[in-house]
Every structure is written in structure tokens, then in C-alpha cells.
N, C-alpha and C positions, 0 to 999 in steps of 0.2 A: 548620410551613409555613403561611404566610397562605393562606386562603380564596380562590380567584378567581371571579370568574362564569363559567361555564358559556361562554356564547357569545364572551365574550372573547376566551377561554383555546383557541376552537376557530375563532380567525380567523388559527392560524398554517398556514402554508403545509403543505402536504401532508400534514394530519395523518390524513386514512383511510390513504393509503400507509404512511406510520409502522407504526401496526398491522397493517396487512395485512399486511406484509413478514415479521412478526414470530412470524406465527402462520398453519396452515392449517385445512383443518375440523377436525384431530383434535386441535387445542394449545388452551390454557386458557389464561388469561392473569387476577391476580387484582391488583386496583386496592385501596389504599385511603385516603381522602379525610377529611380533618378528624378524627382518628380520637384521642378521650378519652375514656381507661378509667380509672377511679376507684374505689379501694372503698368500699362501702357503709356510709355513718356509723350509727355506734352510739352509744349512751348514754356509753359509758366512755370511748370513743375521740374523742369531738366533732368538730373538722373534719377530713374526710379531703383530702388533695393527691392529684393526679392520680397516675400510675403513668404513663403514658403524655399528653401535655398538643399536643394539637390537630398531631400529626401525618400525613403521605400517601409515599405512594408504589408501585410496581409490582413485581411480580414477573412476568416475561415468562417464556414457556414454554420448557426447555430449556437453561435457565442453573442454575448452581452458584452460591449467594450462601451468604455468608459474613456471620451478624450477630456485631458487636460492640459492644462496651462495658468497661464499669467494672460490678462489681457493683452490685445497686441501678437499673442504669439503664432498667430494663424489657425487657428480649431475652426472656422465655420469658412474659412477660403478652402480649407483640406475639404469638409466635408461637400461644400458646393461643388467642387473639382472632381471627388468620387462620386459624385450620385448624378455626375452630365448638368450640375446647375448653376455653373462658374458664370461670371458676369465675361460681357464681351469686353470690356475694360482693361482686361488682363489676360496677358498671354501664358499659356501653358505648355512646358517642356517636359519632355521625358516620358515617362509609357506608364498609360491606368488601363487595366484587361478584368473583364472578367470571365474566368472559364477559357482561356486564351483568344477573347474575343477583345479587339479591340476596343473604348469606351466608345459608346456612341447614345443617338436620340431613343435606342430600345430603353435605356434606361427606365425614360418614366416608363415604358411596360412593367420592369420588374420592381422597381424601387418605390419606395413612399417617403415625405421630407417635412417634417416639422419645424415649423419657424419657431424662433422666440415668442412672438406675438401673435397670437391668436388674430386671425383675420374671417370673423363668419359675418353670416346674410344678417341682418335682425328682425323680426316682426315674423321669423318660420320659428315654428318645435323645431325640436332633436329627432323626432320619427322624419318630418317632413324632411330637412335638411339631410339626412341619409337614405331616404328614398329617392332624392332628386339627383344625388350625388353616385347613388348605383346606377341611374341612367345614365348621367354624362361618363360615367369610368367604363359601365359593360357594356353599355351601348343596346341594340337591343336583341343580341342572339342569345342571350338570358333571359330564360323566362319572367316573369311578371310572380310567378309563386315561389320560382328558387330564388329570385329577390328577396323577399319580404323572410323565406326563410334564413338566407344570411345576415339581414338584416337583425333578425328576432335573435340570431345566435353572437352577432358582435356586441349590442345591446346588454346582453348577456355578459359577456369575458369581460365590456369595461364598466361592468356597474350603473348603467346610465338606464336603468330601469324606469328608477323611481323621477325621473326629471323626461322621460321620454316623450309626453306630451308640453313640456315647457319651452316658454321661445326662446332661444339663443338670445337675443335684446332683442328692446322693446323702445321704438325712438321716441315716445311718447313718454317712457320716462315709468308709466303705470304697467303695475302688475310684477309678479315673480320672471325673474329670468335666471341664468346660470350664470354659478360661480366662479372663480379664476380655475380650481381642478377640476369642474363637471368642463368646461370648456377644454380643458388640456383633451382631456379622455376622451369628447368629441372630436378631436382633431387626430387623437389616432385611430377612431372608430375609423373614420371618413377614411384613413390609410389601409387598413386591415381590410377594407372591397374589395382591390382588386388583389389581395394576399402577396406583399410582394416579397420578394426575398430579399432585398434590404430596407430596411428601415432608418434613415438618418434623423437626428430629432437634436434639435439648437437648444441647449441650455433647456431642458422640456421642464425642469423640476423649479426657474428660478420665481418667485412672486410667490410659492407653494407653501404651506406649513409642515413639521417634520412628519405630520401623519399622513398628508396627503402625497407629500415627495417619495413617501416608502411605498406607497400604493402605486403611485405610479410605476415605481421600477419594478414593482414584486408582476404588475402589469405588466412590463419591458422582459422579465425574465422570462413569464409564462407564453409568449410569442418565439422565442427562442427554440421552444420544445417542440415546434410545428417544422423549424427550421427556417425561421426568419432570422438574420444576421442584424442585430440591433448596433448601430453604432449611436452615440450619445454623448453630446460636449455637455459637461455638467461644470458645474462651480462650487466647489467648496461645500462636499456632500458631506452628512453623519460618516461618523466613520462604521457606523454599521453598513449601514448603506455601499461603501468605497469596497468592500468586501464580496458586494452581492453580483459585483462582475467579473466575466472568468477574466478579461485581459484592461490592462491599460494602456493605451498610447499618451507618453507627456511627452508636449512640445513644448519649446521653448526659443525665443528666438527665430522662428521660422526654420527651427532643428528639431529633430528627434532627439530627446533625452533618454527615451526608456520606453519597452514594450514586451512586456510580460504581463504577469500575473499580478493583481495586488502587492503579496509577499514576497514576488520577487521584485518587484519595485523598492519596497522598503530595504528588501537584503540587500539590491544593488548600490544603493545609498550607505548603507551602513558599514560596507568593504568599503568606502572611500572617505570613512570616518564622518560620516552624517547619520545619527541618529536620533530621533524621535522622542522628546522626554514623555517617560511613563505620565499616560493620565492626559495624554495632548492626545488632538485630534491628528491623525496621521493624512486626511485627505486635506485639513490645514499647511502639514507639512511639507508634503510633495508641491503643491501650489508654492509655497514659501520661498524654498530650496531652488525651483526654478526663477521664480520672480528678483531674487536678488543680486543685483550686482558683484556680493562677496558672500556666500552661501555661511550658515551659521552652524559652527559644530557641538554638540551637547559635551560637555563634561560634568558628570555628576547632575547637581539641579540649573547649573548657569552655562548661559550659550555665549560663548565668547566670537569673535569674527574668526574667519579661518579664510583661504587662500582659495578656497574652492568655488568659480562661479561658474553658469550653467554654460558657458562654452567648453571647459573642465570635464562638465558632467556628459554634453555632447558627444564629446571627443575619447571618454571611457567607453561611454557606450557603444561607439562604431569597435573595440577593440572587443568588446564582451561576447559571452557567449550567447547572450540572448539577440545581439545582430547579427549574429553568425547563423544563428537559427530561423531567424527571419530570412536571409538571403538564401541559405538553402529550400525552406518553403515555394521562397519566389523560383528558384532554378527549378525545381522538383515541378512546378506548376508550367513552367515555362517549356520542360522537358517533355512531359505528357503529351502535353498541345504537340509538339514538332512531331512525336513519334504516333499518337493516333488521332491529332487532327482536331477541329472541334467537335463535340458529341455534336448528332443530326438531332436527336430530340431538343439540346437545349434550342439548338441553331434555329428550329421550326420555333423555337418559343419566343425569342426574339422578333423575330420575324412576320408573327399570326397577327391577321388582323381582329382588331377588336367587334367588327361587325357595329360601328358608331355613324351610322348614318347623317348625312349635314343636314338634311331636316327633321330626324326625329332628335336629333344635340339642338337644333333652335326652339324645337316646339318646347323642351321644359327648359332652355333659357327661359322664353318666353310666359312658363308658367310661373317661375320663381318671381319674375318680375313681377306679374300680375298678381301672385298672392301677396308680395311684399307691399305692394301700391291700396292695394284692396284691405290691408290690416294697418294700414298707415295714412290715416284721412286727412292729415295733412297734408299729405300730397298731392291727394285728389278730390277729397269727397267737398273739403274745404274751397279747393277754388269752383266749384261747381255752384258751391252756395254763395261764393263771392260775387260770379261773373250773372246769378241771377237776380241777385239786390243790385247789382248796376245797371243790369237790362232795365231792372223796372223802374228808375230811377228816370234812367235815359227816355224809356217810352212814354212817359207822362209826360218828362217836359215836352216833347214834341208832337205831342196828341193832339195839339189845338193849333200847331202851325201847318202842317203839312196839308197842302191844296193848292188848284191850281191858279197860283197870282205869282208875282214879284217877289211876293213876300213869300211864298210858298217854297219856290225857287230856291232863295237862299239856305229855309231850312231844308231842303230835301239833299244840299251838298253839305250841309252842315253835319244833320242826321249820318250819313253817307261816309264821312271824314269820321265819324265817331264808331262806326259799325266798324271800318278798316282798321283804322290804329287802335282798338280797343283787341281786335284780334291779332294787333303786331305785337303793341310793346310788352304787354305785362308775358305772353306766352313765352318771346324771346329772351328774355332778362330772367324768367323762372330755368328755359332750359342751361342757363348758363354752369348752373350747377350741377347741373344732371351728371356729367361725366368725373367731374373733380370728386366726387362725395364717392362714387364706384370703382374709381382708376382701380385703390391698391388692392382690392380682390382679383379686380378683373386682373390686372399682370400676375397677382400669384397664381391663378387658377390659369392662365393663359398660358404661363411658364410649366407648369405643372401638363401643358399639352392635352386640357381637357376640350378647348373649344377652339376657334380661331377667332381673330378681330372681327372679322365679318358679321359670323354666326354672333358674337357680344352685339355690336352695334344694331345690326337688324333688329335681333329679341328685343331691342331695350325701346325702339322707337316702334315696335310693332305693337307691344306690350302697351304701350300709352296712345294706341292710337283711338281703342273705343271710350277711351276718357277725352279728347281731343272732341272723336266727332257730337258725344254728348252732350258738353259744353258748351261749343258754337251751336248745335240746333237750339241747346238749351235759352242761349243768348238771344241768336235770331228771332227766331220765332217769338218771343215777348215784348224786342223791339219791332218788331214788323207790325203787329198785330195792336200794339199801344199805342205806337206811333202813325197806326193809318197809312201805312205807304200802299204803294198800287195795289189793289184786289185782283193782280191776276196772279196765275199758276206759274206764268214766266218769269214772271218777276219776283216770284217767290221764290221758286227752284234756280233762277241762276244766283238771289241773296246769298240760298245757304250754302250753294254750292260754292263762290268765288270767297266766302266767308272760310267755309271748311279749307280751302288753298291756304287762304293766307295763314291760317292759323298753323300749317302746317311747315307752310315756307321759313316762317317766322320761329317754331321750332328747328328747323332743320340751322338755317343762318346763326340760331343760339349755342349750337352743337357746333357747326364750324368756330365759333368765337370759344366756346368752352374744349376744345381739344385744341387748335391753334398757341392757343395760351396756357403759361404752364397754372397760374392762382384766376380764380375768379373776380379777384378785385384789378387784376391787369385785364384781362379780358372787357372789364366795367370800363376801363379807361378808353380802351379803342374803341366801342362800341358805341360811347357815347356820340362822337362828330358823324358815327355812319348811323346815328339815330335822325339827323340831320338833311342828309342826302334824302331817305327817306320820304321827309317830309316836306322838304321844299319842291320835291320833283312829285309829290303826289295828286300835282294838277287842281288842287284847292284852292293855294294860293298865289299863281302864277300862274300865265300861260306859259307852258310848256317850250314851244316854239319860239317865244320871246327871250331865253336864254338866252347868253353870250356861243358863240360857235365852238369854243372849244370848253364850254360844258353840257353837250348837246349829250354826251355818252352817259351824263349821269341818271338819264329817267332808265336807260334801259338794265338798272342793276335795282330798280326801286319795284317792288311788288306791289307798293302803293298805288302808284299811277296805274297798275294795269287792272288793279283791284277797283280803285273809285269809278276807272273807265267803266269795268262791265259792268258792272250794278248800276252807275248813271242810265249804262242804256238800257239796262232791264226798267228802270223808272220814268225814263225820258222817251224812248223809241217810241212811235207812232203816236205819241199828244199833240193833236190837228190844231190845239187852240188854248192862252192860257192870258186868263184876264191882265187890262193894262190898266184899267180905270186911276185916274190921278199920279199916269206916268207919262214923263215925256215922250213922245212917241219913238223918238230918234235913238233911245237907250231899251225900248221897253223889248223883251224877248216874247214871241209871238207864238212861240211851239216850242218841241221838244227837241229836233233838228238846230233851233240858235242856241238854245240851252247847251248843249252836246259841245256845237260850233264856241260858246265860251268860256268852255275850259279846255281847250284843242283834244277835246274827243271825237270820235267817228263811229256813228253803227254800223260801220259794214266790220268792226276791230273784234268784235265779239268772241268770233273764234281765234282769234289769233291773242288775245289776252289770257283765253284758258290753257294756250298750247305752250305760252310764255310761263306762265306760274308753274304749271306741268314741270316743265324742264327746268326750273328755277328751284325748284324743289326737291329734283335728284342732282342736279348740279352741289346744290351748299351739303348734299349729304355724302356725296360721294368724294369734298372734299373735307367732310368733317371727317369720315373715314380712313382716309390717306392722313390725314394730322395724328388722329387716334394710332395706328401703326406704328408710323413715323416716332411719336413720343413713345410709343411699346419699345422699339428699337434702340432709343437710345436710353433708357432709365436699365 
């Protein structure tokens, strides 16, 4: 649509009544004017074309609009653009206002955004999954009983009574869970929280059957009556259906073709000798008529080619009366705002904070996580039973070596070598998937401005921390106690303790490799040579200090070395004496001090290995962190 001027455009007749009429204090109404989105030229790509190419229009409060097109024609860039949810990829021209408030992050306050694809938690209900979901949207200056009353009443409007204790999925495969439409109607449940006055919703009816696609929209309509403004990209609806919205916007081309009423969309087609053969679907036809390169005109029963295609159809419509009426809308809205300003009640509503606290938003991170992990024993319950058939495994064989001789010696670095990397490798290489398997909720719900990366990342590793420490005591304690190693309290408390590190370290180092990297099977590839490093510098198999000088750097990136270290000395420190019988004298280790002395350990290291792991552990997390961001930022 052409450009008009301002003052022009606002010397038609009664255009503050227009809007006025249209809206009271509590309605929104959202303009947008001259409006070209483009994406962002690159090297390889060279010129980019518009995705959208210089057009306006309204959305009035309390209407059901229905956008269409032809694939390709820009319907979900328009709508990401209006609802503040456009990629950073592509640059946006021209003026989107709501209420003459310029577009901004209030948005997610007022607005709700339905994707194509359902993206939910699995192993929660539908009660659960909207109760967690009223905490992270209202935060907590809503009470805990006017919750559960909204809740009981949205529950209500979308039908989702009868499925309200069933799990959204089940990753076990077992048991009932919800359908392609019980999941749609969950997804607008979860919108209808925070009540917002628009509602954008991506193709919501497509995968749907025609009974369920009617319900949903007769749902879409019934929102409307509250004064929710529903927009809606649909595909190739019943023509009953195409009927049950007050307005259509068709695009085409990254133009506007048409914005009115159903029947005036038809009638506009029809003055330009395109009409619709009786007994066809008409929401077929507009799609049609736009999609073709040479638009098809009916005569009689047979559509012969005709002259008319959607740049034609474009290029009527800026000339029609139905763009002349849009533009005046937009003047009449633009006019308002100059002469009494933005209203103060909307401006505070923008504005209000939601009273969403950053630790009570992590604390039901933090539960969702845990009820997901706690209903999904694959995740946890299972390695718990794995890592204690290996303990016992492990402790038997070495029940009858461990003591103090030559021979004892070897097993107690051996034992020692097995307790470390038992708690490196299998924790590391499990967390590598931890973040790939959660990204694409996390970014919609991230985008969506319900949590920050932080608040994600925390919950996720806090949430698995008492399955961690279970584990490992799990672990230790069965090899310690099987295997006979020292009978003291020290030696026990620094085990489990330098155990608990690693296994922590060793998730946090999984997290950096799993957010670093965009697939887990690339992240397998790098990870495997620093599987390596690891273990050549973890003081078993080498002295340490015998390295060459310029790989002297690599023990201090190895959690290994500093792990075998203190447990060495918790097993070795103060042994006055350890049998040599039928050893040469010249080789044979006489105490726990040479023992120590031949793997370049030291007992005075003790505290300076815990302070190592320590910081080795908020180090890989707070660079998994930064990656996790970092790949937020650019997807």
C-alpha cells in the first residue's frame, strides 16, 4: 500500500469516531504502516528481496482475522513482526504501534503466540503443566487460590477437563497421553494466563480433523468476546469455517491482496472477473487466485487462464475502497494518539511489573525439572541401578588385593583409577545430551520472556544435583566398604567428597561440550582426544613431571590428576610401614610418603586439589553458560 501523508489521510470525515467506536479504555487496537522486513544480506547470499515489501494495515480489538496466502507469501514473518517476535536475521522498516505506542518487549505482557508445533514438557499432566506455567507467567503477586481458580476456569473454556490429569508425553512410550487437538487447546490454555489482548496463532488448525479444526476456531471466536484480538494464519479452511472470521488479510507475494470481510473479499474478486464456481470451496479459491502466476477466471462450468495475476490483484487493492478504509483507520488511530496522547491506564499496563521474582521463576524451573527426571527412570532411577551393579562388581574384585605390600600398592592406584574415571566418563558423555534434547523449548519459552538463560541453566543442574550426590555415595560407599580400603573417617569423607567433585566437574565439562557444539554427535567427536588428556595426565600412568616442558599445562585442565591425588593421600598419608618381603630392596616402597613420591603426588596438596576442582567446576559451568546464550542469540 502507497504511503499517504499524515494530514491528508486525517481530513476524512469522522475519523476520531471511527476509532472511538471501535474501542473503549480496555481494547488495543494495533496499526501497521509502510511495514518492510528483509533479511539480512550475507556474503554467500548477496541481495536479499523483501519478505514482506512496504505494506499497512489494522487489527481492531475483538475481531477474529483470518491471514492467508500461498506458501512463501510472508504470513508467519507479518505475524512474528506484529507480536515483537521477528528473528534478529531480518531487518524491519516502517512503523508497528499499538494504541500509538510504539512496538516494543511489552508485547509478551500483552500478547500470546502459537507455533505450528506444539513444543510441551512430557512425563507432566495438563493440571501440572498449567499450574507451573501460572507461576512462571504471574509470578507470585497472584495468589496460590486465584491460580488454581483461573486455572479450573481455562480448563473449562478449552474442553480439557476430561484429559486434565493426563501427561502431555510420556518418553517411555507407556501409558495414555494427548492428542494432536487436546495438545493445540493446551497451548492456548497455557496463552489465555496471562489474558492477553492479542493472540497470534501459526497455522493452529493444520494436522487437525474438520471437527476438531471447527472447535478450535468456535474456541478462537469465543476469546474474541472478552476482547481478545485473535489473528490466525490458516491453510485452506472449510469454507464454513472461512466465514466464522469477521476480517481477512491475503497476502501475496510479500503484498497485501485484500483486507476485509470474507464476502468482501470474494466481491472484491468478483468486480475483477474472478469468480468462484458454485459448489467449490471459496477458502480453496482465494488461496488459488493468489498463488498463480495467471489467476483463473470462471465462465460458466470451465476456468479458462485470464490476464489477471496477484501483482494485478495487489495493485486493485491499494486503488479500492477497502485500502482507503484501512488507511483512514490507521490516520484516525495515528490522530487520536497526537491529540490526546497515549492513554495513562494503558501506558501503566505496559509497563506493570509482573511481580516474577528470579528465585521463586527458578525454584519451579527447578520443580518441573525434577518432576520430569523423577517420572522418567531412565534418566535417573536407571543409572543409579547401573552405577550400583558396577560398584559391586568393582568391590569384589578388589577385596582380596587391597593391603599393605607391593602388591597392595598397585591395587590401591588401580582401585583409585577406577573410582575417578568411573565418576568422569560415563557422567560426562550422559550430560552431553542434556541440553540438545531441551534447547527448542528452552528458546521458545525463553523468547516467550518467561525465564532468562541463567534461571534455565541453574534449575537444570540444580534439579540433578540430588541424583548426582545419591549416586556417587551410592557408588563409593560399596566400593570402599567391598574393597577394604582404609578404615578411617578421613579417608572415607575426603573419598566421597573428591568423588562428589568429579562427578560434578565432569557433568559441568559435558554441559560446556553439549552447548559449545551445535549436535551431540559433533560434540562426541571433540570430546573424545580431551578424553585423553585426561587420562594420560591423571598421574596413573606417568609421572606427571616427567612430561616433555611444553606439555607441562596439560595436568592442570585434568580433574583426574587432582582427583587421584587426594584420595591417594587420604589412603597413603601417615602409612609408617608397608611389607617388602621378596622385593628388591632398591625398588621396593617403604611407606606411604614414597608411594605419594611415585606418582608426583604431595600431602601437603590436599587442600589445594579441593580448591582446584572447586573452581574447575564453576569455570566449565559458567562457560557452558556463555555457549548456552551465545547459541540463544544466534538461532
Amino acid at each position: 500500500m502507497s504511503s499517504r501523508v499524515t494530514n491528508e489521510c486525517c481530513a476524512v470525515d469522522n475519523l476520531d469516531s471511527m476509532l472511538v467506536a471501535s474501542r473503549n479504555n480496555a481494547d488495543v487496537t494495533l496499526i501497521w504502516q509502510n511495514l518492510t522486513i528483509t533479511p539480512i544480506r550475507s556474503m554467500s547470499t548477496g541481495v536479499q528481496h523483501p519478505v514482506l515489501n512496504d505494506i499497512s494495515g489494522t487489527l481492531l480489538p475483538g475481531n477474529l482475522i483470518a491471514l492467508m496466502g500461498p506458501s512463501g507469501a510472508g504470513k508467519t514473518t507479518l505475524m512474528s513482526a506484529l507480536a515483537f517476535r521477528i528473528s534478529d536475521k531480518m531487518t524491519v522498516a516502517g512503523d508497528i504501534r499499538v494504541n500509538g505506542c510504539p512496538i516494543g518487549p511489552y508485547m509478551y505482557n500483552i500478547s500470546g503466540y502459537i507455533y505450528q508445533d506444539e513444543l510441551l514438557p512430557d512425563s507432566i499432566t495438563v493440571q501440572e503443566h498449567l499450574q507451573l506455567m501460572a507461576h512462571l507467567k504471574l509470578g507470585k503477586h497472584v495468589s496460590a487460590e486465584r491460580k488454581r481458580a483461573m486455572i479450573a476456569d481455562i480448563i473449562s473454556k478449552t474442553g480439557l477437563e476430561k484429559c486434565a490429569n493426563t501427561k502431555i508425553a510420556n518418553a517411555t512410550g507407556i501409558g495414555k497421553t494427548l492428542s494432536g487437538g487436546e495438545k493445540k487447546r493446551l497451548a492456548f490454555a497455557v496463552e489465555l494466563l496471562s489474558k492477553p489482548k492479542f493472540l497470534f496463532c501459526d497455522e493452529p488448525t493444520t494436522g487437525l480433523d474438520s471437527y476438531s479444526a471447527r472447535q478450535l476456531v468456535e474456541m478462537m471466536k469465543s476469546l474474541t468476546r472478552s476482547g481478545t484480538t485473535v489473528l490466525c494464519s490458516i491453510h485452506q479452511p472449510a469454507e464454513k469455517l472461512l466465514y466464522e472470521f469477521d476480517s481477512l488479510i491475503l497476502l501475496t507475494g510479500g503484498q497485501t491482496g485484500f483486507i476485509g470481510t470474507p464476502n468482501e473479499a470474494v466481491q472484491f474478486l468478483r468486480q475483477q472477473g474472478l469468480e468462484c464456481e458454485e459448489g467449490h470451496n471459496k477458502a480453496d479459491f482465494l488461496v488459488k487466485v493468489l498463488s498463480s502466476t495467471t489467476a483463473n477466471i470462471t465462465k460458466g462450468n470451465q476456468f479458462t487462464t485470464g490476464a489477471i495475476c496477484p501483482k494485478t490483484i495487489c495493485n486493485n487493492y491499494i486503488a479500492s475502497e477497502a485500502a482507503r478504509r484501512q488507511e483512514a483507520l490507521i490516520c484516525a488511530e495515528l490522530y487520536i494518539t497526537t491529540v490526546n496522547g497515549t492513554d495513562e491506564a494503558f501506558r501503566k499496563q505496559l509497563t506493570k511489573d509482573r511481580g516474577r521474582c528470579w528465585f521463586y521463576t527458578l525454584y519451579w524451573l527447578m520443580y518441573r525439572h525434577v518432576l520430569q527426571s523423577h517420572r522418567n527412570p531412565n534418566m535417573q532411577y536407571f543409572k543409579i541401578v547401573q552405577r550400583i551393579v558396577i560398584a559391586v562388581l568393582v568391590g569384589l574384585c578388589f577385596s582380596d588385593a587391597i593391603e599393605l605390600s607391593q602388591r597392595g600398592v598397585q591395587a590401591m592406584q588401580g582401585v583409585i583409577f577406577l573410582i575417578v574415571s568411573e565418576n568422569t566418563f560415563l557422567p560426562m558423555y550422559a550430560a552431553l545430551s542434556m541440553f540438545p534434547e531441551s534447547f527448542p523449548l528452552f528458546q521458545r519459552e525463553k523468547k516467550a520472556n518467561l525465564y532468562s538463560t541463567a534461571q534455565f541453566y541453574i534449575s537444570s543442574i540444580l534439579s540433578i544435583s540430588p541424583f548426582v550426590l545419591l549416586e556417587t555415595c551410592a557408588f563409593i560407599f560399596i566400593v570402599y566398604f567391598l574393597a577394604n580400603l582404609r578404615p578411617t573417617l578421613l579417608g572415607l569423607v575426603v573419598t566421597v567428597g573428591i568423588s562428589v567433585l568429579v562427578m560434578n566437574v565432569s557433568i559441568a565439562c559435558g554441559c560446556f561440550f553439549s552447548t559449545l557444539f551445535p549436535t551431540v554427535a559433533s560434540a562426541m567427536s571433540y570430546l573424545v582426544p580431551f578424553d585423553y588428556i585426561l587420562m594420560i595426565t591423571s598421574g596413573i600412568f606417568i609421572k606427571i613431571w616427567s612430561m616433555p616442558t611444553y606439555l607441562r599445562w596439560m595436568p592442570f585442565i585434568s580433574w583426574m590428576m587432582f582427583a587421584s591425588e587426594a584420595i591417594s593421600i587420604a589412603q597413603w598419608d601417615g602409612v609408617k610401614n608397608i611389607e617388602c618381603s621378596n622385593i628388591i630392596p632398591s625398588i621396593c616402597l617403604h611407606n606411604g610418603e614414597q608411594v605419594l613420591d611415585q606418582y608426583s603426588f604431595n600431602s601437603k596438596h590436599l587442600q589445594t586439589d579441593f580448591v582446584v576442582l572447586v573452581s574447575q567446576y564453576f569455570i566449565y559451568h559458567v562457560l557452558a553458560m556463555l555457549c548456552l546464550a551465545r547459541r540463544v542469540s544466534r538461532n
